[in-house]
N, C-alpha and C positions, 0 to 999 in steps of 0.2 A: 324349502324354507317357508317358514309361517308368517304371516303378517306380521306377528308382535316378534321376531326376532330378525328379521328388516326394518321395521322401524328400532328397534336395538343398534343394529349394526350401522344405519343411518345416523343416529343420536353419535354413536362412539366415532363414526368417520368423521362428525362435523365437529366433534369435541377436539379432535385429535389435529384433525384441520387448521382450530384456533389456537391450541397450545402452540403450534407448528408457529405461524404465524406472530404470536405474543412475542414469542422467544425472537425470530425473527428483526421485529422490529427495536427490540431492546438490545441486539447484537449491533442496528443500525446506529444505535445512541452512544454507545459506549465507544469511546475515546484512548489513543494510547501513542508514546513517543517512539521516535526511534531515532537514531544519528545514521546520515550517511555519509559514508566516508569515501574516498578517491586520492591513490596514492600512485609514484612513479613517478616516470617520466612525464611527459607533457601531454598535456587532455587539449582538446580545438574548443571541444564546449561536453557540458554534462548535464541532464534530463533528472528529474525525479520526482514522485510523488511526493504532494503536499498536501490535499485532501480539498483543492482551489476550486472553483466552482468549474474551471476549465481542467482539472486534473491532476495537470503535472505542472510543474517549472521549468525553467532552463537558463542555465549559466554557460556564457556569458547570454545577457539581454540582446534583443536587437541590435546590432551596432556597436555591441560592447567589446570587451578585450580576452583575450582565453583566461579560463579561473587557472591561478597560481595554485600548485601541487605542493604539499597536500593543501586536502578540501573536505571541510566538513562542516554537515548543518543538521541541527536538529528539526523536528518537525513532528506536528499531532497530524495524527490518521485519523479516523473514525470507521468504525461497523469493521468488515469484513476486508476493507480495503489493503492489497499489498502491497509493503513496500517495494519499490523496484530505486533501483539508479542504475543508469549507464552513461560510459562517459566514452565519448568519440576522441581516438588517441591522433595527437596532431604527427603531421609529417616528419618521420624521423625522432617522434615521443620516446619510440623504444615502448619499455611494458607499465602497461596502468592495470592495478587491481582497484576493485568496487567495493564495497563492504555496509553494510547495516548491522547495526547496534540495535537491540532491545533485552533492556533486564540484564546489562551487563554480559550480555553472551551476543558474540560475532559471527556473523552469515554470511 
């Protein structure tokens, strides 16, 4: 390889580098809703992404009461972040399904 087609290939890695990167942090910006949902029997408490500086949430609070079935909350995500829920079935709940909404289509 020739000098002048290393520095080529240097110029197109470092180009390609900060497209990489641009795109990146404009993935980080962008913003988008989802519902989560939790059905059945009886959940003890249920976890989910809210995009919070700590993460996630969780129902009930500290000290609080088990959330009443169904349960559902919408929420902004941002960047790349996914939604998750899960919800911890209380003794004797029987069956809890989880579910997330985005764009009218269920997951």
């Amino acid at each position: 390889m020739t000098r002048s087609s290393e520095a080529v290939d240097k110029a197109v890695d470092e180009k390609a580098g900060q497209d990489v990167e641009k795109e990146m942090k404009k993935d980080e910006a962008t913003t988008y809703q989802v519902t989560y949902g939790v059905t059945g029997g009886a959940a003890e408490s249920i976890a989910y992404d809210d995009a919070s500086a700590k993460g996630s949430s969780e129902v009930p609070a500290e000290g609080g009461k088990a959330p009443k079935l169904p349960w559902r909350k919408t929420v902004t995500l941002k960047g790349s972040a996914a939604p998750t829920v899960v919800a911890v079935v209380a003794e004797g709940g029987g069956e809890v399904t989880c579910s997330v909404t985005y764009q009218d289509r269920q997951g």
